[in-house]
N, C-alpha and C positions, 0 to 999 in steps of 0.2 A: 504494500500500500504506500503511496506517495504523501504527504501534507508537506506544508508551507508554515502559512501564518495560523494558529493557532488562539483566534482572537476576534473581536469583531471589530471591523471595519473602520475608523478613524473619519475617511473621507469616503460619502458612500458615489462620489464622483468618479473615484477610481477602479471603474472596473474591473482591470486586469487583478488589482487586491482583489475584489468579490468575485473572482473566479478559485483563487488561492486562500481563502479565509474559511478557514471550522469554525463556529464560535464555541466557545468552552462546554455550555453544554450539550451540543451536540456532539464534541470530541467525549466526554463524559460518558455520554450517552452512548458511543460505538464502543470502547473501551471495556465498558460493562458489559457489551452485547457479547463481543470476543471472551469473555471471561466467562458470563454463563452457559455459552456455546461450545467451550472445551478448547480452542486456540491456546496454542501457546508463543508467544511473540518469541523469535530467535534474531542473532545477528548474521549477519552476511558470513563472519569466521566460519559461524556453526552451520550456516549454509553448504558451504563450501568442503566443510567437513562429512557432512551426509554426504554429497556429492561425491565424494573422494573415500567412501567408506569409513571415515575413520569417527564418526559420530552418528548416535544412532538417534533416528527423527521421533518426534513425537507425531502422536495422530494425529494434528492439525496445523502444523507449523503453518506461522504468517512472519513477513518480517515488517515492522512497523519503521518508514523510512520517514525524515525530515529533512529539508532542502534550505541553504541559504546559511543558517546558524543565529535564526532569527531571537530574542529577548524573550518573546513568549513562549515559546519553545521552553527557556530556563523557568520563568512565570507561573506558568501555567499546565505546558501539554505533560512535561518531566514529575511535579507532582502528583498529577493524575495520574501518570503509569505507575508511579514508583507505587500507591494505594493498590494495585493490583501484581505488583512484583514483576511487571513486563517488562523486557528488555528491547531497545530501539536503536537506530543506527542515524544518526544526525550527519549532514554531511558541511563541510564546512567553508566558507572562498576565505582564506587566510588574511588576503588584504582587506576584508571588512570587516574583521574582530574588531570593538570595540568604539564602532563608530555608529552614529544612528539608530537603528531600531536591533542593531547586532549583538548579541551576546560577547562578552570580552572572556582575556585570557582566565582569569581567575574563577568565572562560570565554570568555562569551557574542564578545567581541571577537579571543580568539584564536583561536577556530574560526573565525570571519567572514574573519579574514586569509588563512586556507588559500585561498578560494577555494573551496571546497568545499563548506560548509554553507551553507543562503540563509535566515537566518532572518526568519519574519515574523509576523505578530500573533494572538494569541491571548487580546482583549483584557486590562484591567488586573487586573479580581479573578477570572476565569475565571468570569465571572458564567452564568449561565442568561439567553438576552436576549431571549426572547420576554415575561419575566417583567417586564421593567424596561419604566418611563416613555420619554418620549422624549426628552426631556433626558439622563437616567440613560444613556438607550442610546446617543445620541450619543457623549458622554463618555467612555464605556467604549471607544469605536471609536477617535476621535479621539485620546485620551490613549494610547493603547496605540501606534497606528500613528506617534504624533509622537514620543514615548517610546523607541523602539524604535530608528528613523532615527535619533535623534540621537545615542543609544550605537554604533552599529555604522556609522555616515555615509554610509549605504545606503540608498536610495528600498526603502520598506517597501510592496508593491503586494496582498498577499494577507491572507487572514483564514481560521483554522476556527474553526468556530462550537462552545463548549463544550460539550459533550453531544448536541452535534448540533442544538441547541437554535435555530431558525429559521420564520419567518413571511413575510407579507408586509411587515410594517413594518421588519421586523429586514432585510431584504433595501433596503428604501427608504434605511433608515438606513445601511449598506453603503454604497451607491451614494454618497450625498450625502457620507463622510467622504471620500469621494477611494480607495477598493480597486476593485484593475482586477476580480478573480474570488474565490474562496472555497471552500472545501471544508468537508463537509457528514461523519456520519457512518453514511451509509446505503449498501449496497451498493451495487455497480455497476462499469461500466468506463467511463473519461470517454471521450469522444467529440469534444466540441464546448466552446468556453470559457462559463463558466453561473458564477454568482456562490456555484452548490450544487454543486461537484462530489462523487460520489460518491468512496467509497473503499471497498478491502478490507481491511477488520481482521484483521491476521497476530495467530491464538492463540496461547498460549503451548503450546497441547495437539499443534501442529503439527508 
């Protein structure tokens, strides 16, 4: 599952927000559905792990994703999980720690400590990276994913791609900074470990 903002809306001019906005308690509200439905929320590691044998699935694994590294996220969605003991994967653009509506380093490290939340890269300017050079793209991967490890002292193994935004090269590039898989923002349900996984975008209309 995909979310964003985790909140209700500020400016209700801004569309593209109320495409991307849960309000608390409808996130509340899904959270609880998943708990009394037998779900268990896992992260991408433990993905990856079934995938690869070496961890065994529970009967309804979901992985619960969040994009951006937004404040409510810390506020709000991380509270609520933690009430139900769910574990989530928050993905992160490094260069907006700590500016605007972004969660900062010292957030970022006390969710990490739960155990709870698996934060991982979302590279540094939340670039578009089909758009960039190959230097430029590199960089963005590289800087983010080293960026990231070092704040939270965690092997940083995953990447989504901002807007969804992916190629062949952008996938070359992938590979070569050292991310084991990745997530993608196109429908689907994963099946198999792919450097594109799909996901499904929870509305806020839902």
């Amino acid at each position: 599952l995909m979310y964003h903002y985790i909140g209700n809306n500020p400016n209700p001019k801004d569309l593209a927000r109320n495409r991307l906005s849960v309000s608390p308690d409808r996130f509340e509200a899904q959270m609880g559905w998943l708990a009394q439905n037998g779900y268990t929320p896992i992260t991408l590691d433990t993905l990856w792990g079934i995938y690869n044998g070496k961890a065994s699935s529970p009967a309804k694994p979901v992985v619960l994703t969040f994009d951006d590294g937004y404040i409510d996220f810390y506020t709000t969605a991380a509270p609520i999980m933690r009430k139900y003991g769910f574990r989530s994967v928050s993905f992160i653009p490094t260069g907006l720690v700590g500016g605007g509506y972004y969660m900062n380093w010292d957030q970022i490290r006390e969710l990490s400590r739960t155990g709870l939340v698996s934060f991982q890269a979302h590279t540094v300017s939340h670039a578009y990276l089909p758009g960039l050079g190959w230097n430029k793209l590199i960089a963005e991967l590289t800087e983010s994913k080293k960026t990231l490890s070092s704040q939270i002292g965690i092997p940083v193994n995953f990447i989504a791609y901002p807007f969804g935004g992916v190629n062949s090269a952008v996938l070359s590039a992938v590979s070569k900074a050292g991310f084991v898989g990745g997530v993608g923002t196109w429908f689907g349900r994963a099946g198999y470990p792919s450097l594109n996984l799909p996901r499904i975008r929870v509305s806020g209309a839902w």
